[in-house]
C-alpha positions in Angstrom: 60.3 -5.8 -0.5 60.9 -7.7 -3.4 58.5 -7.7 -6.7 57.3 -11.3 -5.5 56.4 -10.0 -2.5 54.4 -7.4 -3.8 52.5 -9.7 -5.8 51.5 -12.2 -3.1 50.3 -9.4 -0.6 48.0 -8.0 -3.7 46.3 -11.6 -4.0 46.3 -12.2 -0.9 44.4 -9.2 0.2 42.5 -9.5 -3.1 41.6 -13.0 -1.9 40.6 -11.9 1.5 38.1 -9.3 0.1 36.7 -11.1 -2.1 36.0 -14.1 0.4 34.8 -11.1 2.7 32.4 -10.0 -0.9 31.1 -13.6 -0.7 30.2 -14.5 2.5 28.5 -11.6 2.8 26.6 -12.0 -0.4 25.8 -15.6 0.8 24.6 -14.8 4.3 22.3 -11.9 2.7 20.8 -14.4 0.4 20.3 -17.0 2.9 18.3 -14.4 5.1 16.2 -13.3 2.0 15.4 -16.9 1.7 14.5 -17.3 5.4 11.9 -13.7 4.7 10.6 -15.3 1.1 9.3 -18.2 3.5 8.1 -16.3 6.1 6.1 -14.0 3.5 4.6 -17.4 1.6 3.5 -18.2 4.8 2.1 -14.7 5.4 0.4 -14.6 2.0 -1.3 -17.7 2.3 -3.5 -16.7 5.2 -4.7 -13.6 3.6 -5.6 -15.5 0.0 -9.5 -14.9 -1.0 -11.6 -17.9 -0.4 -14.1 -19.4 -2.9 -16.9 -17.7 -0.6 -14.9 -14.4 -0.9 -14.8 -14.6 -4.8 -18.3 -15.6 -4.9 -19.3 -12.4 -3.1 -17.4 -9.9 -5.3 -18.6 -12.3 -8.6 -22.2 -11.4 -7.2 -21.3 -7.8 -6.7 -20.0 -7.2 -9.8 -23.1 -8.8 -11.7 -25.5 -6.4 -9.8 -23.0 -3.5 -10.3 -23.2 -5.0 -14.7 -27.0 -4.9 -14.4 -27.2 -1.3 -12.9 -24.9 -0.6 -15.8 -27.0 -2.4 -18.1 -30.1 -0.2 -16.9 -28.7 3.2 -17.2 -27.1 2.4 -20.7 -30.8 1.0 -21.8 -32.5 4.7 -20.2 -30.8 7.1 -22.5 
């Protein structure tokens, strides 16, 4: 084999993996994109509602005022 023949099976195999490099990479990204929609859809079921927030708010005003109490005691 010549030099020039050398040289155009390097690239040419260099070529091939790196085509090989980006599909993959594409077809990876395209099925984290395809999970990242999944999961918004996921998340937004389990969000806290106003009602939710409300409760804890209330919670954590009598949990403040107990607080309050003992601090006002000693």
């Amino acid at each position: 084999m010549d030099l020039q023949s050398l040289i155009n099976t390097a690239l040419g195999l260099a070529g091939a993996t790196l085509g090989w490099v980006a599909r993959t990479l594409y077809a990876a990204i395209r099925q984290l994109e395809t999970d990242l929609s999944a999961h918004k859809v996921e998340a937004a079921k389990t969000y806290a509602t106003k009602g939710d927030l409300g409760n804890i708010d209330d919670k954590l005003t009598r949990i403040n005022d107990k607080l309050d109490r003992l601090i006002e005691r000693k």
